[in-house]
RODO-2510 file (C-alpha; in nm, 4 decimals, decimal comma):
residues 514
     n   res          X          Y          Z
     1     x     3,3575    -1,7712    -1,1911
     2     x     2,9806    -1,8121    -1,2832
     3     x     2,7186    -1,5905    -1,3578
     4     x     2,3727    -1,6910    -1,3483
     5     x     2,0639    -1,4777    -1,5215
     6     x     1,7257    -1,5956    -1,4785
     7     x     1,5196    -1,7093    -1,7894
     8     x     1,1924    -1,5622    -1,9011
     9     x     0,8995    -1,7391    -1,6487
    10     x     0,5827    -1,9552    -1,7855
    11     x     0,2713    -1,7956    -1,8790
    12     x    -0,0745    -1,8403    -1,7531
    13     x    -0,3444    -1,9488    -1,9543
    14     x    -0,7208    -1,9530    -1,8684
    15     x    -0,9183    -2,2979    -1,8779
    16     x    -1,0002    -2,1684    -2,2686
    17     x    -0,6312    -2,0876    -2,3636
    18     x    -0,6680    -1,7543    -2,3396
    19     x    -0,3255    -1,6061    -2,2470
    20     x    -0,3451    -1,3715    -1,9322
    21     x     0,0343    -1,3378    -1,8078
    22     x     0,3072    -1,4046    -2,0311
    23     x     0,6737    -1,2599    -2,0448
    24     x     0,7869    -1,0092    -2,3410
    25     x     1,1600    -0,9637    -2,4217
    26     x     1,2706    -0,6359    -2,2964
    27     x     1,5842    -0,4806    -2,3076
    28     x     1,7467    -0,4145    -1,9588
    29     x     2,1353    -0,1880    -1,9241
    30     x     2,3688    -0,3752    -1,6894
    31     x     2,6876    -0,3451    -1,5524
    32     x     2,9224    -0,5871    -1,4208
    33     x     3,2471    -0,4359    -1,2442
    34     x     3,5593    -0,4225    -1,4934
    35     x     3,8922    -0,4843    -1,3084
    36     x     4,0343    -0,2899    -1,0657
    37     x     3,7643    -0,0156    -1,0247
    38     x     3,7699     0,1846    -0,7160
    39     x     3,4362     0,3645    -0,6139
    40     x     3,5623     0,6928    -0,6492
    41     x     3,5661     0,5642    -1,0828
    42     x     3,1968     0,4323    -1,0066
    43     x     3,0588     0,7358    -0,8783
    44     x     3,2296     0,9304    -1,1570
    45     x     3,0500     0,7130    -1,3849
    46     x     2,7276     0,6705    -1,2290
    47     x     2,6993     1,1020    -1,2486
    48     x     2,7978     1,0549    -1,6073
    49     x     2,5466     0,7910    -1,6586
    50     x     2,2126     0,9347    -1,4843
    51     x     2,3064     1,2237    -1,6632
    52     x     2,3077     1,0684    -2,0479
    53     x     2,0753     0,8542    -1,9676
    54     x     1,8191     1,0726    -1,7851
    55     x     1,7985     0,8544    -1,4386
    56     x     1,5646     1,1068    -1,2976
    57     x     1,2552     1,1244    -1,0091
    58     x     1,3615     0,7698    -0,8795
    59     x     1,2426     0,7576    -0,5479
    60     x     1,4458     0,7202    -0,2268
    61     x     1,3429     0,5710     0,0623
    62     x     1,4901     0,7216     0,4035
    63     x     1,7379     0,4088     0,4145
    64     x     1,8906     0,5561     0,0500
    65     x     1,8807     0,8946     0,2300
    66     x     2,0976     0,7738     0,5302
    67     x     2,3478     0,6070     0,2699
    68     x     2,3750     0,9359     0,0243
    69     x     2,4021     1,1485     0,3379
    70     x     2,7088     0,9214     0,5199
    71     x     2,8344     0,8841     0,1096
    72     x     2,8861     1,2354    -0,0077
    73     x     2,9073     1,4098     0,4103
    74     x     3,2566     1,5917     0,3884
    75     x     3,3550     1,8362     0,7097
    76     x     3,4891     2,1760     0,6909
    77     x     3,8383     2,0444     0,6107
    78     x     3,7111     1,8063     0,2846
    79     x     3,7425     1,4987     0,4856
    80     x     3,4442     1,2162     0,4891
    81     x     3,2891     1,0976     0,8451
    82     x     3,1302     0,7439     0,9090
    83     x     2,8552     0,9641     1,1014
    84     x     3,0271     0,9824     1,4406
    85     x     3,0098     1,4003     1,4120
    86     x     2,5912     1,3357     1,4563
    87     x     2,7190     1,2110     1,8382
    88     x     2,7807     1,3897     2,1273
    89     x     3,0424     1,2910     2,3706
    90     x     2,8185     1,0938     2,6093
    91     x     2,5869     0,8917     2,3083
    92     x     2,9749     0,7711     2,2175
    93     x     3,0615     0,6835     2,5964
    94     x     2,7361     0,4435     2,5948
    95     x     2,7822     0,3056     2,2866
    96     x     2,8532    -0,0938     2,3154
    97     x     2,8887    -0,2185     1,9999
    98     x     2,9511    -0,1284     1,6613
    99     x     2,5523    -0,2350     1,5184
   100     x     2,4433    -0,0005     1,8220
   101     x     2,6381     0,2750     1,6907
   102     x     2,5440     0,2456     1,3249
   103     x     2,1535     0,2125     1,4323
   104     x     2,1788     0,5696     1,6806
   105     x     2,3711     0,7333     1,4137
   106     x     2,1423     0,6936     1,1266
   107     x     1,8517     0,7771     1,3625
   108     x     1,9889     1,1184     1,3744
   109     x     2,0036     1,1577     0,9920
   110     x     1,6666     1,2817     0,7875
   111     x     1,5879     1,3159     0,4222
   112     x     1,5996     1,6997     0,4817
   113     x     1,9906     1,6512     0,5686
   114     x     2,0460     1,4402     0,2814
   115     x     1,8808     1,6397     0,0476
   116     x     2,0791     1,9639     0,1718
   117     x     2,3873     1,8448     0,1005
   118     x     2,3105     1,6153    -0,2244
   119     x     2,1842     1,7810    -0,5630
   120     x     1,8776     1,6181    -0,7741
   121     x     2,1613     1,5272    -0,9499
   122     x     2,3601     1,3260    -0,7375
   123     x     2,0468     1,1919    -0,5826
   124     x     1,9565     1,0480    -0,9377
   125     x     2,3512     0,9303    -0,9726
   126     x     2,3055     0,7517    -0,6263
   127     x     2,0505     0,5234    -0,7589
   128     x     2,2834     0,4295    -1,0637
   129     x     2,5382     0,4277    -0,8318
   130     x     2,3632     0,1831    -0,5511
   131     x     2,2689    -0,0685    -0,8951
   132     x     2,6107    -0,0774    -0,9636
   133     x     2,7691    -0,1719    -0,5953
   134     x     2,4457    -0,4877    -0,5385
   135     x     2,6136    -0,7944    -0,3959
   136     x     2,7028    -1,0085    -0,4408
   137     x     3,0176    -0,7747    -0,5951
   138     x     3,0978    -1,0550    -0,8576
   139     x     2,7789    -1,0665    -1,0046
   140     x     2,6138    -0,8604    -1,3024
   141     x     2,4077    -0,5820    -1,2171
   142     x     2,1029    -0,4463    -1,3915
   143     x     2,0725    -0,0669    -1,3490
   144     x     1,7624    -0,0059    -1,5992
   145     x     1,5188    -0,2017    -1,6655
   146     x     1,2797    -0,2269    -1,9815
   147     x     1,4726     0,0597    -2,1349
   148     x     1,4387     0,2824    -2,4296
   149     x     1,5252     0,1474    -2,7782
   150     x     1,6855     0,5041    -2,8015
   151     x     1,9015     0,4988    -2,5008
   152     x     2,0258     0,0842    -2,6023
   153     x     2,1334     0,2399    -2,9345
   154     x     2,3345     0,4931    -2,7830
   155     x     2,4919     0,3051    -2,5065
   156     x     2,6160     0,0400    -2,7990
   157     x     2,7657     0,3013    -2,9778
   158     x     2,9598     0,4336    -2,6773
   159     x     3,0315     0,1727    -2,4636
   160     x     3,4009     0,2854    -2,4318
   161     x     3,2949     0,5662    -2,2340
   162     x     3,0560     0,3735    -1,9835
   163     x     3,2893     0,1115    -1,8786
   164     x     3,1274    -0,2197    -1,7611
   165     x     2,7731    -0,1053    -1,8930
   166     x     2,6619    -0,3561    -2,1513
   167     x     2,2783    -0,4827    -2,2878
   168     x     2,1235    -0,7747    -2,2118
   169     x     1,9329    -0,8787    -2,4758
   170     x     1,7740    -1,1946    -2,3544
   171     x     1,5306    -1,0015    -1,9790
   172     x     1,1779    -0,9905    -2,0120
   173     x     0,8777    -0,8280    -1,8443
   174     x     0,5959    -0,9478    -1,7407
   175     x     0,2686    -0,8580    -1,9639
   176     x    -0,0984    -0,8615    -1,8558
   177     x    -0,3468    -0,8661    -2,2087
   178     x    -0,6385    -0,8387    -1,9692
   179     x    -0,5587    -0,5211    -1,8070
   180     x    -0,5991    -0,5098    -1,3938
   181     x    -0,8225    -0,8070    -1,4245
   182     x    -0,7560    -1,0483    -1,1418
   183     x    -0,4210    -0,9293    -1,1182
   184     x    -0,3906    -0,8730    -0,7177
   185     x    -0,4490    -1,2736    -0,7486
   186     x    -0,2465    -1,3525    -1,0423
   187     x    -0,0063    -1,1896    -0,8102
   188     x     0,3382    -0,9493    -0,8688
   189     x     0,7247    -1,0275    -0,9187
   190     x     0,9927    -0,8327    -0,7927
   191     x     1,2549    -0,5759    -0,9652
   192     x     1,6090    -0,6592    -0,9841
   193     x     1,5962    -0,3859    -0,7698
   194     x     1,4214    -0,5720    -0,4974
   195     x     1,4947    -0,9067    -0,6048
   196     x     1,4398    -1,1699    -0,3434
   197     x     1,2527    -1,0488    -0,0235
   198     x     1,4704    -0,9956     0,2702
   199     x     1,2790    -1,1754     0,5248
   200     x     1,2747    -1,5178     0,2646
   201     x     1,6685    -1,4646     0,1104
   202     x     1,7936    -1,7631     0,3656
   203     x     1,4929    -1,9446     0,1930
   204     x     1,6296    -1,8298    -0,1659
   205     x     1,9713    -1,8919    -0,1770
   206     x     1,9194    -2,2430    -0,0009
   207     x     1,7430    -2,3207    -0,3552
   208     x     2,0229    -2,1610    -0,5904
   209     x     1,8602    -1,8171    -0,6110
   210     x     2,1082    -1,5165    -0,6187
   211     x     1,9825    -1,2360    -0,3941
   212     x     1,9102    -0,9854    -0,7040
   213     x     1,6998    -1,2913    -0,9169
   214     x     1,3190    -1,2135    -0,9556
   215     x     1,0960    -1,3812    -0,7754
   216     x     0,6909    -1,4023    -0,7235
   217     x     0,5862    -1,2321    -0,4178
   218     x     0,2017    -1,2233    -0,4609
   219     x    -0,0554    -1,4303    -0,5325
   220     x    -0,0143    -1,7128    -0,7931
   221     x     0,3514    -1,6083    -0,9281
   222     x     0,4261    -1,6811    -0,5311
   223     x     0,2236    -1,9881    -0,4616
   224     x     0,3974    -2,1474    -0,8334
   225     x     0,7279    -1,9787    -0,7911
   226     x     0,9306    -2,2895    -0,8429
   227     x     0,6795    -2,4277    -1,1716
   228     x     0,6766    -2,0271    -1,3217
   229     x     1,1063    -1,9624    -1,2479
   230     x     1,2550    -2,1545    -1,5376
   231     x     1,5951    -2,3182    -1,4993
   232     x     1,8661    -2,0122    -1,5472
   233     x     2,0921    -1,9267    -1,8243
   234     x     2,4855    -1,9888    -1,7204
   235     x     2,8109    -1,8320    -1,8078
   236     x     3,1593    -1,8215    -1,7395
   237     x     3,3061    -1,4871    -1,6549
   238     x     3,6699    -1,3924    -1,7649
   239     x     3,8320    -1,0503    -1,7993
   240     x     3,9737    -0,9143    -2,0874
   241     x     4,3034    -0,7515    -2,1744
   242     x     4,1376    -0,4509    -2,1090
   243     x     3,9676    -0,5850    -1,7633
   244     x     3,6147    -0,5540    -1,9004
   245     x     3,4457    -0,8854    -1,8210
   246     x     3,3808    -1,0872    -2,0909
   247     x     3,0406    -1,3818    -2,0449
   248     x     3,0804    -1,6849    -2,2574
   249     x     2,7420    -1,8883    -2,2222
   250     x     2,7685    -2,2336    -2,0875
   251     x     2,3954    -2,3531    -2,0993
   252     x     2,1200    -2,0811    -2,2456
   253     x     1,8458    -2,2356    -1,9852
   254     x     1,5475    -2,3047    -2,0260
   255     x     1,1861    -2,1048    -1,9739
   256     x     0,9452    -2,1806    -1,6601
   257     x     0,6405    -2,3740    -1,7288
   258     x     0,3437    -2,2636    -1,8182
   259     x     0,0034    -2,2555    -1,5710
   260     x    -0,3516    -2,3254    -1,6951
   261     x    -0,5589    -2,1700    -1,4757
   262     x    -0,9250    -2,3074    -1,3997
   263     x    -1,0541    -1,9208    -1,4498
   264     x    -1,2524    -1,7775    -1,7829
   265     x    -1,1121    -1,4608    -1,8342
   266     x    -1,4158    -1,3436    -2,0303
   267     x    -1,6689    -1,4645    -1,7855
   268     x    -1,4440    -1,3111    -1,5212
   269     x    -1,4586    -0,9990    -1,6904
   270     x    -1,8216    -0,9899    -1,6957
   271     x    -1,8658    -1,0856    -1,3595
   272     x    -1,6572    -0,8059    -1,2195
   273     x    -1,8358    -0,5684    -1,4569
   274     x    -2,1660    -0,6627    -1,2704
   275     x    -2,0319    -0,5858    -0,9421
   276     x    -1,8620    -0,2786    -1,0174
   277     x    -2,2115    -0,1588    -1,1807
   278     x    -2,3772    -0,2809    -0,8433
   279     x    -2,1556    -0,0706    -0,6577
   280     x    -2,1441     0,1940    -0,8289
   281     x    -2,5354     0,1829    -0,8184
   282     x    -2,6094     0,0966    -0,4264
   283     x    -2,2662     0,1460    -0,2434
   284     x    -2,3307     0,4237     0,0728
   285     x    -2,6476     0,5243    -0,0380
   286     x    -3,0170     0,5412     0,1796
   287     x    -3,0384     0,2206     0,4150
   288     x    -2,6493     0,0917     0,2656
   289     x    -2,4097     0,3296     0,4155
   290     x    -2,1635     0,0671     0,5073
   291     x    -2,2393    -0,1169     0,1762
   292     x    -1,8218    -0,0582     0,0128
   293     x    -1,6986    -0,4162    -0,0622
   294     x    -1,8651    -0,7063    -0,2549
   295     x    -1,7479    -1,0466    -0,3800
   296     x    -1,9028    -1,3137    -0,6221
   297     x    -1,7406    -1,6601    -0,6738
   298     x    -1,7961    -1,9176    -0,8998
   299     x    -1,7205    -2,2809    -0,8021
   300     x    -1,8027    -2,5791    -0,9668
   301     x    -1,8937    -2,7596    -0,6299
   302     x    -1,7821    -3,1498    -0,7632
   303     x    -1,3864    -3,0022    -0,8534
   304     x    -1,3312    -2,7259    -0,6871
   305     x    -1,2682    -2,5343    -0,9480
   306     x    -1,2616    -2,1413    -1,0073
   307     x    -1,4179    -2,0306    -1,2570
   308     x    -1,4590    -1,6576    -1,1531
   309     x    -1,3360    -1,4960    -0,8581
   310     x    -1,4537    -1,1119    -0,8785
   311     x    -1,3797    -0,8805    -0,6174
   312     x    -1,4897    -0,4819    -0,5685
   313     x    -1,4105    -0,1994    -0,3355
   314     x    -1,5465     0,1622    -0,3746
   315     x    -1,2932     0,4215    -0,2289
   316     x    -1,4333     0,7689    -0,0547
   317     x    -1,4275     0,9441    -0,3997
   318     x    -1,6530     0,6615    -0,5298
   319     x    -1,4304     0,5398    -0,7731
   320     x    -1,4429     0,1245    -0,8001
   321     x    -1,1093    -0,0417    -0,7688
   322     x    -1,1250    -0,4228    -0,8032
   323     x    -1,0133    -0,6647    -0,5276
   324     x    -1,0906    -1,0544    -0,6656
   325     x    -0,8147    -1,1153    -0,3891
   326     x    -1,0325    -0,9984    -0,0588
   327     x    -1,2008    -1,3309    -0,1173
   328     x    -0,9348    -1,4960     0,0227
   329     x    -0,7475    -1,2317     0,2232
   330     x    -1,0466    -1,0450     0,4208
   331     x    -1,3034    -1,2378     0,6356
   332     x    -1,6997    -1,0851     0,7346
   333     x    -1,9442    -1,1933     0,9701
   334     x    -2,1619    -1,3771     0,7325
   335     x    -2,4977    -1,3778     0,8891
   336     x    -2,7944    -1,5797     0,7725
   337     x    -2,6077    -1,7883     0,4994
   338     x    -2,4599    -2,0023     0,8161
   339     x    -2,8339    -2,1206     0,9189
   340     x    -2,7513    -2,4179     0,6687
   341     x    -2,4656    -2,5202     0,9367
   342     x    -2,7084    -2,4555     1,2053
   343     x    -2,9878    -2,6723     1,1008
   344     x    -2,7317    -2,9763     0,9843
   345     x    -2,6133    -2,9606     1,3124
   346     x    -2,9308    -2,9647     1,4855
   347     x    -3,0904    -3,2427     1,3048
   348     x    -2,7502    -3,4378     1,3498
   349     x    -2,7530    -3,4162     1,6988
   350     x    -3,0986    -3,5142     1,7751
   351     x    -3,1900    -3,1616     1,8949
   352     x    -3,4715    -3,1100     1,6327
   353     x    -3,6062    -3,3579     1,3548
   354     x    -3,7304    -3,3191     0,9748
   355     x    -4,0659    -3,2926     1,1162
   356     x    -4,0409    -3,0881     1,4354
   357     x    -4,1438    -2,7388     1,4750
   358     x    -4,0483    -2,3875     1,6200
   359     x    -4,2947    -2,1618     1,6683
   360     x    -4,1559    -1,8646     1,5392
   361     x    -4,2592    -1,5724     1,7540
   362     x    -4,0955    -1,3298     1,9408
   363     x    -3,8945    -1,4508     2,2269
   364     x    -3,7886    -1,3146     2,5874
   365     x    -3,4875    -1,4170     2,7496
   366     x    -3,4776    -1,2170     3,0861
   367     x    -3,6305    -0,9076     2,9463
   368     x    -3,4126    -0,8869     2,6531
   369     x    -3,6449    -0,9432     2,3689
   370     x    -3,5542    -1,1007     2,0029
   371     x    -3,7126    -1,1714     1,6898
   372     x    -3,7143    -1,2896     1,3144
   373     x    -3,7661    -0,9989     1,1012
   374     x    -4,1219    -1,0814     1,1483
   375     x    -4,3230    -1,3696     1,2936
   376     x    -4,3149    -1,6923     1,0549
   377     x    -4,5327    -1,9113     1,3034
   378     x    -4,4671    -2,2743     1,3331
   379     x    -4,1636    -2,3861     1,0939
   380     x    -3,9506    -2,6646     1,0583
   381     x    -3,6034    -2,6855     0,9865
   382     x    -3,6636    -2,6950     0,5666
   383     x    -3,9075    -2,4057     0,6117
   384     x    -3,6849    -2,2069     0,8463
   385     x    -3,4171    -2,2182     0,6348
   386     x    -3,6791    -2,0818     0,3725
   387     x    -3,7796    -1,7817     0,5328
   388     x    -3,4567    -1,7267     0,7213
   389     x    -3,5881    -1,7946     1,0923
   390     x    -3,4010    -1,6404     1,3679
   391     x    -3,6017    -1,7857     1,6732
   392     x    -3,5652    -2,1480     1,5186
   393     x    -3,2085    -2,1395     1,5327
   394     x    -3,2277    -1,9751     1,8694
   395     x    -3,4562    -2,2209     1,9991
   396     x    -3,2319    -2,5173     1,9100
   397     x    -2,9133    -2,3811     2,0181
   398     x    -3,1019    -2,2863     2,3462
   399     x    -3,1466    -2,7066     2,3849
   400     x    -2,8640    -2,8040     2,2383
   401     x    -2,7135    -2,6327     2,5281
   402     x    -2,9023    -2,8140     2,7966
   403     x    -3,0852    -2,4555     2,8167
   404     x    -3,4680    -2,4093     2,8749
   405     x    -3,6632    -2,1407     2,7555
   406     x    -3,9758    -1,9869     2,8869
   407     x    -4,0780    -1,6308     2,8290
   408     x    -3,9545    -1,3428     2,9937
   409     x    -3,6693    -1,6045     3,2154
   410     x    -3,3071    -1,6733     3,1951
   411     x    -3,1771    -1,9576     3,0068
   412     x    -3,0136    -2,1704     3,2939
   413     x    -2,7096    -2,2014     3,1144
   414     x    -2,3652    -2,1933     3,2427
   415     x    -2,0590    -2,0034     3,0808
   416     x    -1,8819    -2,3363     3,0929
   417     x    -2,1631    -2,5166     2,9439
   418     x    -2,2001    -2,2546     2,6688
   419     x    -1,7976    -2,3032     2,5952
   420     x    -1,8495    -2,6431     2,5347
   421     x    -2,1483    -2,6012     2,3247
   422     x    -1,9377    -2,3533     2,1234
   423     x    -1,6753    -2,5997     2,0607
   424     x    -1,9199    -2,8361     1,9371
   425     x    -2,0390    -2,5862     1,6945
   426     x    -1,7505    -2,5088     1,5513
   427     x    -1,6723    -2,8685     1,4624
   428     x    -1,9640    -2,8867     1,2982
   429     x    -1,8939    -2,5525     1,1167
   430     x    -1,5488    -2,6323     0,9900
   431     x    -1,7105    -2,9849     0,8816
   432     x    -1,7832    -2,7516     0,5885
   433     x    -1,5114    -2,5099     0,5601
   434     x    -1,6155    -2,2231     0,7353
   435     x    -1,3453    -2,0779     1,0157
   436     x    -1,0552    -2,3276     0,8345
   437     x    -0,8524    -2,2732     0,6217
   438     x    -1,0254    -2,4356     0,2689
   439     x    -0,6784    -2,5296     0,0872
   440     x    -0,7022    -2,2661    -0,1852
   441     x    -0,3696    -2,2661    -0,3954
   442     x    -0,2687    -1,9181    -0,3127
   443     x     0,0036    -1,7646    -0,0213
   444     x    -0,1617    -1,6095     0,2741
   445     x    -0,5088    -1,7440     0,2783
   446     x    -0,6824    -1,5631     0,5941
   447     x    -0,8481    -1,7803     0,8609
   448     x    -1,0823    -1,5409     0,9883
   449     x    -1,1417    -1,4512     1,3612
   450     x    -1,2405    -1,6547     1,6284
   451     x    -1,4161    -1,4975     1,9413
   452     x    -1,4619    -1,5775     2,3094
   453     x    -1,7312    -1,6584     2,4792
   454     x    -1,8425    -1,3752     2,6869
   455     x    -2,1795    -1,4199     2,7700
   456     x    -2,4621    -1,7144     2,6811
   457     x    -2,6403    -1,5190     2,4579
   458     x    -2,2940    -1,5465     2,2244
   459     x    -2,4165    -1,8771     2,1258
   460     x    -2,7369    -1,7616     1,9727
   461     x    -2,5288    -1,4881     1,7633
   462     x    -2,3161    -1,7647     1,5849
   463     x    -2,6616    -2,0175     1,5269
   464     x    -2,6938    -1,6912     1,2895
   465     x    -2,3638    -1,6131     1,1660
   466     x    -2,3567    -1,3187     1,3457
   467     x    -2,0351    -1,3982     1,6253
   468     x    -1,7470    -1,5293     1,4158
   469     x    -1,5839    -1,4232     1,0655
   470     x    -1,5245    -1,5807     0,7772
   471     x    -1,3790    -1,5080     0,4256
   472     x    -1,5851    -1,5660     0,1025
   473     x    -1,3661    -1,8134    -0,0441
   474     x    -1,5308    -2,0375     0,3002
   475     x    -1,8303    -1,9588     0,2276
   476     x    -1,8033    -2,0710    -0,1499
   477     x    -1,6637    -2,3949     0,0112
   478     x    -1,8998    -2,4354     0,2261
   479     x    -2,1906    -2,3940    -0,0550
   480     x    -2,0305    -2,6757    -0,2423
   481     x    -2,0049    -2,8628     0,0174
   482     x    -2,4142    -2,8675     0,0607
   483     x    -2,4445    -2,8525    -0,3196
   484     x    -2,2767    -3,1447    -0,3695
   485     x    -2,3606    -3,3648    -0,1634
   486     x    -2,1438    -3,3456     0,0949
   487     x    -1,8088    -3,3568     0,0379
   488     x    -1,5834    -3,0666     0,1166
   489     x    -1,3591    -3,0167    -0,1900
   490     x    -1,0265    -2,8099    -0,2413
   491     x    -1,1081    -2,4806    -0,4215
   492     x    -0,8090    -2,4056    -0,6878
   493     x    -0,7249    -2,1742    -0,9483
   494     x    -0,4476    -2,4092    -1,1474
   495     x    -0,5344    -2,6973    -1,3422
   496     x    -0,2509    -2,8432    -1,4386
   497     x     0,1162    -2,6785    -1,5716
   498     x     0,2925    -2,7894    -1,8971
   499     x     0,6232    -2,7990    -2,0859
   500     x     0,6626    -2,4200    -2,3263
   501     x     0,5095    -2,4855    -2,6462
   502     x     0,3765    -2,8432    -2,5527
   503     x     0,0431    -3,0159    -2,4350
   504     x     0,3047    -3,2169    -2,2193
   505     x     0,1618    -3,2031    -1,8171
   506     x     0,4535    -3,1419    -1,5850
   507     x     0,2489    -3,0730    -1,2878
   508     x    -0,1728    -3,1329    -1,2136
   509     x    -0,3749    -3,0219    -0,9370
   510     x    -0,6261    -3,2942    -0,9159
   511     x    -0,9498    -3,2557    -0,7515
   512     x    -0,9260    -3,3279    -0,3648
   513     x    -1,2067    -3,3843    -0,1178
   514     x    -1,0877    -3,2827     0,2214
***
């Protein structure tokens, strides 16, 4: 028999070798299942334990409430139920199967009913209690984690009263030097507790992973899971005379690799410090009620690279709470920065030329009237882009359609013609990353939302980014893409990854035009 213990993960380093994650040894209280123990001897302990050890306030979900209540539920006559007394005599008639049973019984069972029959003492034992039963049964356990120099002291001077408890010296914790900065996108790992996410454990334990290992499940500890993991520590289990088990290392593994990120922490910090002071300034007041959010990015257009990615959300008590990860996650109707997209497309279809000109007054269209926020007069495409022209972009959409306008008249053009003319525009849109997804090396990257065609006049709302949403991180993509040239490069926010303590590249993320 094996047990395997994962190692401490890589750190991440910014493009100046500043260190921004790294692991720190920590000191975590285990227990692995001595010989012949019966539960009735763990839940004796576990009281014992939470007690000594002060296991208190741990939170409960209702699932933990359902368990305690069906654990410690004795009748009348001192005898344990597997919930069937919560029945009546017809819900048991119905019942099918065993799954169905299970599922109606804990229905009926509330925190209220838990906590009525369970102390704050026995609901601080069940946690110590539910550490030490995990599965797999075989395996170590860790019951505290990160714990007091105080309470390791004590436990090694009594460990023959807490049977099967032990120390590992060699966990870790993860350590942020730069605060909350960028860490919804440097991303989160999981608890023993938690260990590997139910809905990916097939995915896991394909790969070798027990079910209690950690495991990234944000941001860029997900994406670079198997790079940050490490190769685990092994040893061979045997019981003593005295049935305690006893670990004998076979290989002492080795530590993940370490990420160099394309980000400057310090310009990073700056940049979030601007937009925290901008929304602190402007955000809900005279003429910006709806201003809450804001995002800046910094891309160099030619790699792709990320060299800030700032993010900022005021809450109803105006305090700021950063959000660098919304520029990936959340998508906005962009409005006038898409006019670049507009007039490509335009002048690449033969609908307008360098030359040709819009006059830029207010238009008509069967009574509904629409404007630029004021008249520019005649503009071409360079100078419409200048001044932001509305009617310009309206005006070519209008014939890239087939449309005709005149004043005060409908446009002639058919839903099914306008459907088609959508479709067109979106190639052209996603030509430069907006309403695609741009390849960014993080989990989840949103897509934004696509729209139907309703009516004609849908068309001229996306010529001016006003139909369709998009996230920022598409936008920065799609600014490179005209700043450069052309080309519509990979954003990232990893370099390259190397061997601990050497220079040695195990992994790059070259530059990629898409």
């Amino acid at each position: 028999q094996q047990q395997r213990t994962l190692v401490a993960r890589g750190s991440m380093y910014d493009r100046n070798g500043n260190v921004v994650v790294e692991s720190a040894s920590s000191l975590n209280i285990t227990y692995f299942p001595p010989e012949g123990t019966n539960n009735e001897e763990k839940w004796e302990l576990a009281k014992k334990f939470a007690k000594t050890f002060e296991i208190k306030n741990q939170k409960l979900n209702l699932s933990d409430y359902q368990d305690l209540y069906l654990f410690l539920y004795r009748d009348e006559n001192g005898y344990s139920s597997d919930g069937s007394h919560l029945l009546s005599e017809d819900e048991l008639m119905s019942i099918t199967t065993s799954v169905q049973k299970d599922a109606l019984i804990r229905s009926k069972i509330t925190k209220e009913m838990a906590e009525k029959i369970a102390s704050k003492e026995e609901q601080n034992a069940y946690v110590v209690y539910q550490a030490m039963n995990k599965l797999p049964a075989s395996q170590m356990k860790v019951v505290v984690e990160d714990a007091k120099n105080e309470d390791v002291a004590y436990l090694m001077e009594h460990k023959d009263e807490f049977r099967g408890f032990d120390v590992d010296f060699g966990s870790w914790k993860r350590e942020y030097p730069y605060g909350d900065t960028l860490r919804d996108v440097l991303g989160r790992v999981s608890t023993t507790k938690q260990g590997v996410p139910y809905e990916e454990r097939e995915y896991y334990t394909a790969k070798g992973y027990s079910i209690t290992d950690r495991v990234g499940v944000s941001g860029l500890e997900k994406q670079y899971e198997d790079l940050l993991s490490g190769t685990p520590r092994i040893q061979e289990v045997h019981y003593g005379d005295d049935g305690i088990a006893v670990l004998d290392e076979i290989s002492m593994g080795k530590k993940g690799y370490d990420l160099h990120l394309t980000i400057d922490i310090n310009l990073q910090n700056k940049v979030d410090k601007i937009l925290s002071d901008t929304l602190t300034k402007y955000g809900g007041t005279a003429g910006r009620e709806a201003f809450s959010q804001c995002f800046m990015l910094l891309m160099n257009p030619h790699t792709g690279e990320i060299y800030a990615m700032s993010g900022a959300m005021q809450n109803e008590d105006k305090s700021i709470t950063k959000f660098a990860s919304g520029i990936y996650l959340n998508s906005y109707q962009v409005g006038s920065v898409a006019k670049g997209a507009t007039v490509y497309m335009m002048l690449n279809e033969g609908v307008q030329t360098a030359d040709s000109l819009e006059d830029d007054n207010e238009m008509n269209i069967a009574g509904l009237k629409k404007s630029s926020y004021k008249n520019y007069g005649l503009v071409n495409g360079q100078e419409a882009l200048a001044v932001s022209s509305n009617v310009y972009m309206w005006k070519s959409v209008i014939k890239l359609a087939g449309g005709n306008y005149q004043y005060g008249k409908s446009l002639n053009i058919s839903i099914d013609k306008a459907e088609e003319t959508l479709k067109l525009m979106r190639n052209y849109y996603s030509s430069f990353g907006l309403g695609v997804r741009t390849g960014l090396d993080v989990p989840n990257e949103a897509l934004g939302v696509s729209s139907n065609i309703k009516e004609v006049g849908n068309l001229l709302d996306y010529s001016i980014g006003q139909f369709e949403t998009y996230s920022p991180i598409q936008l920065g993509q799609y600014g490179s893409a005209i700043a450069n040239g052309g080309y519509r490069v990979q954003p990232k926010l990893v370099n390259y990854a190397t061997e601990i303590n050497s220079d040695y590249r195990i992994y790059e993320n070259k530059t990629k035009v898409l």
